[in-house]
C-alpha positions in Angstrom: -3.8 -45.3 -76.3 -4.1 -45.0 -72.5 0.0 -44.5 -72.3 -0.4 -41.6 -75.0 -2.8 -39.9 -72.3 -1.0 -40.1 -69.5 2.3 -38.2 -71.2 2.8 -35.0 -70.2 3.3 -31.7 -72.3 5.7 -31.9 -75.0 8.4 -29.5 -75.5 6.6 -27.4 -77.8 4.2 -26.9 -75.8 6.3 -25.9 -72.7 8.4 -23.9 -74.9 5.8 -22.0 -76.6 3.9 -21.7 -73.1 6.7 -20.4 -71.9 6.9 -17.3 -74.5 3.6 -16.7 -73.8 4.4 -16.4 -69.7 6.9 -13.9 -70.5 5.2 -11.9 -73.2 2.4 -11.6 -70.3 4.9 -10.8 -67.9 6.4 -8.0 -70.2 2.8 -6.6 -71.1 2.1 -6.2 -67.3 4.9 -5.2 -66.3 5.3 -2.4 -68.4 1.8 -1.3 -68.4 0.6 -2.1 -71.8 -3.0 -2.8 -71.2 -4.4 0.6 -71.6 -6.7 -1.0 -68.7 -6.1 1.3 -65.1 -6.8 -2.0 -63.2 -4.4 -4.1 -65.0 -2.1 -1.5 -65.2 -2.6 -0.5 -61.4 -2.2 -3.9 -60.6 1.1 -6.0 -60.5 -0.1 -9.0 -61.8 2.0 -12.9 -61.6 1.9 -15.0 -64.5 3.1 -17.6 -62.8 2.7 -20.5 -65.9 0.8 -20.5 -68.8 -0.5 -24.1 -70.2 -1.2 -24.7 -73.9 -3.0 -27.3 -75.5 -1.1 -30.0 -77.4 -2.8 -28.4 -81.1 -1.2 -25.2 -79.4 -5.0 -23.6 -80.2 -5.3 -22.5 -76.2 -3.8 -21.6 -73.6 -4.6 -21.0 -69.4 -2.9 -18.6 -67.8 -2.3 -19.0 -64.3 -2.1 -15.8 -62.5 -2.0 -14.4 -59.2 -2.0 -10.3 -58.2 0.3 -9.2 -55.9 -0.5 -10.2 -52.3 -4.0 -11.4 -53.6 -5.4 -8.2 -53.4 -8.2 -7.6 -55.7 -8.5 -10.5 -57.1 -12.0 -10.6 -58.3 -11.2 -7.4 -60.2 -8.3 -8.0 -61.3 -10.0 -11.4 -63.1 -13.0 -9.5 -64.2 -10.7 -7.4 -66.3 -8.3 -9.9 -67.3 -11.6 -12.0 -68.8 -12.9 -9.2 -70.5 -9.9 -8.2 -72.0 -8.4 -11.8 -73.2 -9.1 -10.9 -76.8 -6.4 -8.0 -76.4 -4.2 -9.8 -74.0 -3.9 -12.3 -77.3 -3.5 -10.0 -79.9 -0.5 -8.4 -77.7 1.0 -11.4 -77.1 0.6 -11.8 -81.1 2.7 -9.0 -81.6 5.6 -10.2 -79.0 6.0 -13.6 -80.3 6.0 -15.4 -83.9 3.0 -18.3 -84.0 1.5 -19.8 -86.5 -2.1 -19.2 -85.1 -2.2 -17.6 -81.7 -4.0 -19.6 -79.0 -6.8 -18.1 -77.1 -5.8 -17.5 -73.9 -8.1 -18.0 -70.7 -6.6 -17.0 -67.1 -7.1 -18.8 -63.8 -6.3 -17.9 -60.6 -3.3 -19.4 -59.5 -3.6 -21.0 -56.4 -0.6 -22.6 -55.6 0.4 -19.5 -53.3 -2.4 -20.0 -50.8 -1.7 -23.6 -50.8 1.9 -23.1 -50.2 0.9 -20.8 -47.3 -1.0 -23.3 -45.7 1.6 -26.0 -45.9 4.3 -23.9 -44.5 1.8 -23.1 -41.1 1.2 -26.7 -40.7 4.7 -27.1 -40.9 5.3 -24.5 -38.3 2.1 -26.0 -36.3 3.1 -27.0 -32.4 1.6 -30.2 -33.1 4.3 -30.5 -35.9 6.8 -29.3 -34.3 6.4 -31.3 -31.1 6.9 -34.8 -33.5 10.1 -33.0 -35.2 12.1 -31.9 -32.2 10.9 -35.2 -30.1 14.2 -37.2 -29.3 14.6 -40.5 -30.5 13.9 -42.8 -28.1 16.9 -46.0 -27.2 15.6 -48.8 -29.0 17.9 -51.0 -27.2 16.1 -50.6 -23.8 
């Protein structure tokens, strides 16, 4: 039983999460909302992550350059119910998950990897020459 936890997602579920990614992409992209912040907005989906009864999903999404995030999730919470019946309309389900959206973070954290990386401290242990062991 512990092994059956421990799996990741199956194919389904990555396949259909991936339709759902791109039917989000599509309805931002193009402006379907009806919404002026989502529509003023260009918004990331950057994955989307269904459960394995494929009832719900999590969007992760990110706006461009991080700007307004706070209003940008406001509206994207309060218009889920929509966001799901568009995606209904774009793909063919048996039942269409509900769909939450998180803020993707993985951009920030990327960030702050690559200036560590590029940190003096860093790059003082990279460039070091290798010492002659044989001395």
């Amino acid at each position: 039983m512990e092994q059956h936890a421990k799996r990741g997602p199956s194919q389904r579920q990555l396949r259909v999460g991936e339709e759902i990614r791109n039917a989000l992409a599509l309805i931002f992209s193009h402006g379907e909302t009806h919404n002026p912040t989502l529509d003023g907005s260009s918004i990331t989906v950057s994955e989307v992550r269904i459960s394995p009864d494929l009832k719900n999903a999590t969007a992760y999404v990110m706006p461009l350059a991080g700007s307004n995030k706070e209003v940008v999730m406001t509206a994207l919470k309060e218009n889920a119910s929509r966001l799901r019946g568009m995606v209904a309309r774009k793909i063919i389900l048996r039942t269409s998950p509900k769909i939450m959206f998180k803020l993707d973070n993985s951009f920030e954290v990327a960030g702050r990897i690559n200036q560590l990386l590029q940190s003096d401290r860093v790059q003082a242990d990279v460039t070091k020459p290798i010492e002659d062991e044989a001395e």
